[in-house]
C-alpha positions as CSV (number, residue, x, y, z in Angstrom):
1,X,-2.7,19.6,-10.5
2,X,-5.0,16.7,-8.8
3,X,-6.9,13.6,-9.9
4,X,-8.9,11.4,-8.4
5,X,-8.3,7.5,-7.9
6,X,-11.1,6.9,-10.7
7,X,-8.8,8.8,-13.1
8,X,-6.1,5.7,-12.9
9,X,-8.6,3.1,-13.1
10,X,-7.6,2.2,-16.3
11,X,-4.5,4.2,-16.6
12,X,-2.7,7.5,-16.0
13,X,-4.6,11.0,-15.9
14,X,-3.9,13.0,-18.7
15,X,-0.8,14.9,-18.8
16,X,0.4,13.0,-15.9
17,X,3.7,12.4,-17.2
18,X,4.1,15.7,-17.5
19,X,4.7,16.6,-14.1
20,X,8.1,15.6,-11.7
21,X,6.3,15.3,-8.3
22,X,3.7,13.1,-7.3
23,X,1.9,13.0,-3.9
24,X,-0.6,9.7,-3.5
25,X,-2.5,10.0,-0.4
26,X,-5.6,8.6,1.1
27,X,-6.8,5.9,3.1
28,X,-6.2,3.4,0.3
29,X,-2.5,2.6,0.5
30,X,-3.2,-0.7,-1.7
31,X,-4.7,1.7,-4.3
32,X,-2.2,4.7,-4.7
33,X,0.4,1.9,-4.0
34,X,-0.7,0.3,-7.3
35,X,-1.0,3.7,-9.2
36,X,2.2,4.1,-8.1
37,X,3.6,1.5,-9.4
38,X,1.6,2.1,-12.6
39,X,2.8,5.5,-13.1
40,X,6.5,4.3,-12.8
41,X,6.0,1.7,-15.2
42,X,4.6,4.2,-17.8
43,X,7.9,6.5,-17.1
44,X,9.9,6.5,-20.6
45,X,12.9,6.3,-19.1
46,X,12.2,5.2,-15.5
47,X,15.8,3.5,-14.7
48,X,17.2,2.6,-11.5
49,X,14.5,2.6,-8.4
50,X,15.5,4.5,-5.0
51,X,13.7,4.2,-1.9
52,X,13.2,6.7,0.7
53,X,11.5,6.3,4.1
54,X,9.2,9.6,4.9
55,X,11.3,9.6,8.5
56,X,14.7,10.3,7.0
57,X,12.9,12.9,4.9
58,X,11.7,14.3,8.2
59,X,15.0,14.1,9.9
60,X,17.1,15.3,6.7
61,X,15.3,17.7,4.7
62,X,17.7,17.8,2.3
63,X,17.8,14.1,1.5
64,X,15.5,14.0,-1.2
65,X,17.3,17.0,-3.2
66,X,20.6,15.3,-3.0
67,X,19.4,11.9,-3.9
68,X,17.1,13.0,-6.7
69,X,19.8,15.1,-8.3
70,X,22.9,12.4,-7.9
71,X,23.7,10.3,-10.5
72,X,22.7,6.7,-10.9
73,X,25.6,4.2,-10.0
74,X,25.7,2.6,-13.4
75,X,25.0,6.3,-14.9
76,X,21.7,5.9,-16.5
77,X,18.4,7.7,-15.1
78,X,16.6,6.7,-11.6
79,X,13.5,7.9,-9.7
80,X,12.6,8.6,-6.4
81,X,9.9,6.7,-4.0
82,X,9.1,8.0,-0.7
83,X,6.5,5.5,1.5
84,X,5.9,8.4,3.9
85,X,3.2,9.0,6.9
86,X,1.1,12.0,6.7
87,X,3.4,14.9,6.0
88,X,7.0,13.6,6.8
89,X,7.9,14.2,3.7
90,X,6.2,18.2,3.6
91,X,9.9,19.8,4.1
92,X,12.1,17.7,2.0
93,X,9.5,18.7,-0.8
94,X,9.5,22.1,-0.4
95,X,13.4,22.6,-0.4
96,X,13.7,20.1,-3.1
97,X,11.1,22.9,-4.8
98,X,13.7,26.1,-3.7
99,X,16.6,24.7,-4.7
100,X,15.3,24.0,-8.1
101,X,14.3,27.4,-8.4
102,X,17.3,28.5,-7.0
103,X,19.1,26.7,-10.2
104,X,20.2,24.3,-8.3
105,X,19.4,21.8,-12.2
106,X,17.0,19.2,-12.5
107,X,16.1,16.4,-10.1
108,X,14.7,12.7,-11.1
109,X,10.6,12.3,-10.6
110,X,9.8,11.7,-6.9
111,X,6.8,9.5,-6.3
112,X,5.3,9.8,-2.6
113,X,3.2,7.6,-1.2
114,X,1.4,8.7,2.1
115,X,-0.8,6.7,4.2
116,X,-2.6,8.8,7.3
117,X,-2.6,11.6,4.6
118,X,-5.2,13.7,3.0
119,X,-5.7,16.1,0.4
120,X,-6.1,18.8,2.2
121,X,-3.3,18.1,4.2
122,X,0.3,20.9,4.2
123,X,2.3,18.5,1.4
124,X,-1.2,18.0,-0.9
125,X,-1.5,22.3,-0.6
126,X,2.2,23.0,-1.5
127,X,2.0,20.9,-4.5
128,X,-1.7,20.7,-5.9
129,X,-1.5,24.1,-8.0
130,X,1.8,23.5,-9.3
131,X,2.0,22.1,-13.1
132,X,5.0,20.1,-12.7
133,X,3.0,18.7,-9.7
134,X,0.0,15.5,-9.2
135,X,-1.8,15.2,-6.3
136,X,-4.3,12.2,-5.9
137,X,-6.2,11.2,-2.8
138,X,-7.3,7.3,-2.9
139,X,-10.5,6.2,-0.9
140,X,-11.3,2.3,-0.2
141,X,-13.2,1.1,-3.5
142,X,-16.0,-0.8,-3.8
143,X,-16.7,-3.9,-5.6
144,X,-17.7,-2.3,-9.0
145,X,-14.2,-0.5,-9.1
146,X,-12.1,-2.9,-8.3
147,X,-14.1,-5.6,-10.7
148,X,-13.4,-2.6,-13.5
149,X,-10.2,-2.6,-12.7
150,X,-9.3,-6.5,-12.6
151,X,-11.3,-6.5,-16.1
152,X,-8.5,-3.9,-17.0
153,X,-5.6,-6.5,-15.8
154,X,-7.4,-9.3,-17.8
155,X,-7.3,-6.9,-20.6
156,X,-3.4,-6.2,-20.9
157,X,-2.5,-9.6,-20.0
158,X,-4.5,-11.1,-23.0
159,X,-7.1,-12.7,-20.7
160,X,-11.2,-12.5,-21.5
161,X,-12.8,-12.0,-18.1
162,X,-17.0,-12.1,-17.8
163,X,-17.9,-9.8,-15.2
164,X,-19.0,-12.5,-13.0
165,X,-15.3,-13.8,-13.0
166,X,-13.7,-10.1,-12.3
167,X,-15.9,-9.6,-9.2
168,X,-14.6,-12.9,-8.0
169,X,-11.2,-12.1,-8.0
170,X,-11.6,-8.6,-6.9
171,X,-13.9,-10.1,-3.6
172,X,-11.1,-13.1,-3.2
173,X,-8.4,-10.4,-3.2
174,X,-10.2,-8.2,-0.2
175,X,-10.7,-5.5,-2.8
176,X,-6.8,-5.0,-3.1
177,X,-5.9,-4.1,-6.3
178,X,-2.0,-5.6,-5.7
179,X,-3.8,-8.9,-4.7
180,X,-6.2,-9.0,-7.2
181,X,-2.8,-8.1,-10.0
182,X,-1.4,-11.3,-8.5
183,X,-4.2,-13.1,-9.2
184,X,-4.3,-12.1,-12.8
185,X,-1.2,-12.3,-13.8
186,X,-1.3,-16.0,-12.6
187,X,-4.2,-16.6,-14.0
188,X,-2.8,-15.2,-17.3
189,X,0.1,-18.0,-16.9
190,X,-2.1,-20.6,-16.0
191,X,-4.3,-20.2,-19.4
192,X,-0.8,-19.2,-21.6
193,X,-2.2,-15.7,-22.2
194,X,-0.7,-13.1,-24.6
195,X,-1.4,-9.7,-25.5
196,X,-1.0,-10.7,-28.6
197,X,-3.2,-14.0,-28.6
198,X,-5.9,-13.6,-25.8
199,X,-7.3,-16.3,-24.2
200,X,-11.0,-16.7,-22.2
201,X,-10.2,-17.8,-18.7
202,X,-12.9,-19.5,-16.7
203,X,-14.0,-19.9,-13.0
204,X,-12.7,-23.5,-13.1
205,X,-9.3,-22.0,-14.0
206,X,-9.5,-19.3,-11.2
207,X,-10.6,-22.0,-9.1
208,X,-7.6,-24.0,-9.7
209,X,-5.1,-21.4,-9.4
210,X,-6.9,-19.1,-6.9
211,X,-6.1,-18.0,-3.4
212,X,-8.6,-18.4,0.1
213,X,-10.3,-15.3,0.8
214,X,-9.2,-12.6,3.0
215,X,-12.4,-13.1,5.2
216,X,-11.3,-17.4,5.2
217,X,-7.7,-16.8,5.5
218,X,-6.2,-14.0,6.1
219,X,-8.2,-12.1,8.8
220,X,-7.6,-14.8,11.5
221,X,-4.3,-14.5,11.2
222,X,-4.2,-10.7,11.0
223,X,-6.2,-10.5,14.1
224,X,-4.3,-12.5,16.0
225,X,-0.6,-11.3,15.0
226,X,-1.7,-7.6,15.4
227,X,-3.8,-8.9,18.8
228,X,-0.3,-10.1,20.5
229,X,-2.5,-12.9,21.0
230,X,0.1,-15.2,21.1
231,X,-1.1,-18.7,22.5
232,X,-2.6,-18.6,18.7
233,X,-0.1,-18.1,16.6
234,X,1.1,-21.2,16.0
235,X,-2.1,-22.7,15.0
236,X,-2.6,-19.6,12.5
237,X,0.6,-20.5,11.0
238,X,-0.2,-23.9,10.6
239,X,-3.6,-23.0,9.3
240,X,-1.7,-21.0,6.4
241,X,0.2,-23.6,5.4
242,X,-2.6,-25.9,5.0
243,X,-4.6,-23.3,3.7
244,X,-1.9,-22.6,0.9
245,X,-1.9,-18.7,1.5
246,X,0.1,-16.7,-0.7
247,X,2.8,-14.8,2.1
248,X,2.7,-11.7,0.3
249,X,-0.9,-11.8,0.3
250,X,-1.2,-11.9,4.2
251,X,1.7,-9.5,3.9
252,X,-0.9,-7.1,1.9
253,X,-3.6,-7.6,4.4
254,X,-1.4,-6.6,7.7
255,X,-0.1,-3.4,5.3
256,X,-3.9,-2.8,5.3
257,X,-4.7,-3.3,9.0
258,X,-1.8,-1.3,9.6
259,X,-2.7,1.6,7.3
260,X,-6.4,1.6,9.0
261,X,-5.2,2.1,12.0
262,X,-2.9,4.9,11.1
263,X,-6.2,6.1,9.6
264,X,-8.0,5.8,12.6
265,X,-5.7,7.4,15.0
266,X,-5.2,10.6,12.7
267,X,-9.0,10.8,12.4
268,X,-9.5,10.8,16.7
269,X,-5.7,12.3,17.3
270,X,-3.7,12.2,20.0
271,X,-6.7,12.2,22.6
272,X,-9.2,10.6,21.0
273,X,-11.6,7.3,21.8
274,X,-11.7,4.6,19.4
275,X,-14.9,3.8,21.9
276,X,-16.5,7.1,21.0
277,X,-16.6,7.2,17.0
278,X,-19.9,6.9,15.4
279,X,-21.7,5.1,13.2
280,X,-20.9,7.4,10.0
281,X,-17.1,7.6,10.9
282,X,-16.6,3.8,11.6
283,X,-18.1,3.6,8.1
284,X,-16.3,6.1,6.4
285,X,-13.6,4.3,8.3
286,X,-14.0,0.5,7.2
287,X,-14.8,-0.5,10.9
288,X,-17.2,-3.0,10.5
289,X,-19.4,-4.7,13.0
290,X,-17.8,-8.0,12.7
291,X,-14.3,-6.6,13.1
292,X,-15.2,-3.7,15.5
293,X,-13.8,-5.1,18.7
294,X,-10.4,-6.7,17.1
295,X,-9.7,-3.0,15.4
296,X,-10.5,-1.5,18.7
297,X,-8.3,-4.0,20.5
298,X,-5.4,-3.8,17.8
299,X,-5.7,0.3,18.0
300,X,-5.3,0.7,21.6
301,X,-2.0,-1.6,21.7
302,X,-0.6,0.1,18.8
303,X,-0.9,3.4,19.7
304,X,1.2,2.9,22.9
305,X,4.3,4.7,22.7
306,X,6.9,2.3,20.8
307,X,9.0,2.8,24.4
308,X,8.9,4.6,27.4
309,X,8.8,8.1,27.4
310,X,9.1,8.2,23.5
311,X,6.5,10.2,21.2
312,X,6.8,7.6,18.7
313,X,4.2,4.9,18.8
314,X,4.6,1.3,18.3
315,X,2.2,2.2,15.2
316,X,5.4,4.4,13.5
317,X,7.8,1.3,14.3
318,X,4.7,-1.5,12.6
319,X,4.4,0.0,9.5
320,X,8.2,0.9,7.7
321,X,8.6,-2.6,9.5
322,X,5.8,-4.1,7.0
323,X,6.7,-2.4,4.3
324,X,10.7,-3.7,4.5
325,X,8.8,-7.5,5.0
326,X,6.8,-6.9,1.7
327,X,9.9,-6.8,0.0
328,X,12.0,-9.4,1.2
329,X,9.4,-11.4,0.3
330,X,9.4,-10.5,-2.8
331,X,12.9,-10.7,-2.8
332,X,13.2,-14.2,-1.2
333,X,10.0,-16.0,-3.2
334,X,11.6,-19.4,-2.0
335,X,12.2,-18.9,1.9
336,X,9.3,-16.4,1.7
337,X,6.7,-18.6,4.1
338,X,9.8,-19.3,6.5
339,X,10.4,-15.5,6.8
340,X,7.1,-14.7,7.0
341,X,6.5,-16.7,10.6
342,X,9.4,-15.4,11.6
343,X,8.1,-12.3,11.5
344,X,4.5,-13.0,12.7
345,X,6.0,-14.3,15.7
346,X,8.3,-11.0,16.3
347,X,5.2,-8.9,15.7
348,X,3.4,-10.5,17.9
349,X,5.0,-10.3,21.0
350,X,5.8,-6.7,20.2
351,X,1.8,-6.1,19.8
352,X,1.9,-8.7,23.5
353,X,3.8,-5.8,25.7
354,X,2.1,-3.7,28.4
């Protein structure tokens, strides 16, 4: 079955928890990220979390069927999530599929999320008529959505949000609904919010605990990290620290430059020219003006091959690498900022090669 990314604006699709296989695509990796995340939390008996890269998939088909069908180490339940690119993870679907068929007993839920994927790519058609199957395909929302869905946040977390209040934090967060859940929940905090005793939170209170914009904070940095421009980095560094910026939000917003750019180069392919895309595709692909010639510069560095005579690009090495930084941050809240110039640094001079 499919649904669209409206259907988990406030929640899950119906039936949703139904199925065993999901498959969240699109050019919005913050979004089916979140619904994700969402959907595993609403799993009744979701238990221990395993992680999958989409390139092991790709190497080791049969991967996915063993770990889904092992037991947990502590023997309760688990589930399975794949961060895969495009359709890595196409194979290791399908046999996990014939082998269940086969009677080969049943496997944990597997939740995929696919950046440079569509739904009408091969792993979207092998699973989106199938009832023990979801497909959803994410696009880039707009300020109206996202404001919905921070008003949704406010709601569980026992905070009373005025519209004017939820389109703040969903512009502050750069439209990223993981951002914007940060902000919320620490907004929640800030005003003692409960579920069960709700509170109104004000602009003076988002104000006090509140991040710098994306477009003030983060970008800069982004631009310049994924640039190789190196004689800035230090300054940018030092600029978030004054600045206060939350790591794993700059973490979020070079996950999203990242997954543009993946975007990008499956739109143009292996020949195209980031010079030659028009109007209507740089919008449909979030270029904008302002940021067209630091996209163009960052695309044509990372689509180099990650080293000579390989046909993996430095793009394929960027992103798992992300991915693994998101959560040791998360993991390591109190060296976080430490870890995460480290790794601005190393990303740097990777994106500074010729």
């Amino acid at each position: 079955m499919k649904a669209k990314n409206s259907d988990f604006a406030r929640g899950l699709p119906q039936g949703a928890l139904a199925a065993r296989i999901f498959f969240f695509c699109g050019p919005d990796e913050a979004g089916a990220t979140a619904a994700a995340n969402r959907l595993a939390a609403a799993f009744p008996d979701a238990g221990e979390r395993v992680e999958l890269a989409g390139a092991d998939l790709k190497r080791d088909p049969a991967l996915l069927g063993d770990e889904a069908r092992s037991t947990s180490l502590f023997g309760g339940a688990r589930h399975i999530w794949v961060r895969a690119s495009g359709d890595d993870a196409h194979d290791a679907l399908q046999f996990l599929i014939e082998t269940a068929e086969a009677g080969a007993g049943e496997a944990a839920p597997v939740i995929v999320v696919a950046t440079s994927a569509t739904d009408k790519s091969r792993t979207a058609k092998l699973l989106e008529k199938r009832p023990d199957a979801l497909v959803a395909m994410f696009h880039p929302p707009d300020l109206k959505d996202v404001a919905q869905a921070v008003r949704g946040m406010a709601d569980a977390a026992g905070l009373r949000l005025g519209g004017d209040l939820a389109e703040r934090i969903a512009r502050g967060a750069g439209l990223d609904v993981r951002l914007a859940q940060s902000e919320v929940t620490k907004l929640a905090l800030y005003c003692d919010a409960d579920p069960q005793a709700p509170r109104p939170a004000t602009p003076d209170d988002h104000a006090a605990i509140g991040a710098a914009t994306e477009e003030d904070g983060f970008a800069p940095l982004v631009n310049a990290v994924l640039g190789g421009e190196l004689g800035k980095i230090a300054s940018e560094i030092k600029r978030m620290r004054e600045l206060g910026l939350n790591p794993v939000g700059v973490a979020l917003a070079l996950e999203r430059r990242a997954a543009q750019l993946a975007q990008i180069a499956a739109y143009l392919g292996p020949r195209g020219n980031f010079d030659q895309i028009d109007k209507g595709a740089e919008m449909r692909l979030g270029i904008f003006f302002k940021e067209k010639r630091d996209i163009g510069n960052q695309f044509k560095r990372w689509t180099l091959p990650a080293a000579r005579g390989s046909s993996e690009t430095r793009l394929d090495r960027l992103i798992p690498r992300l991915t693994a930084l998101h959560r040791s941050l998360l993991a390591n809240s109190q060296s976080a900022e430490l870890l995460l110039a480290q790794e601005l640094a190393e990303i740097a001079r990777f994106a500074a090669k010729r």
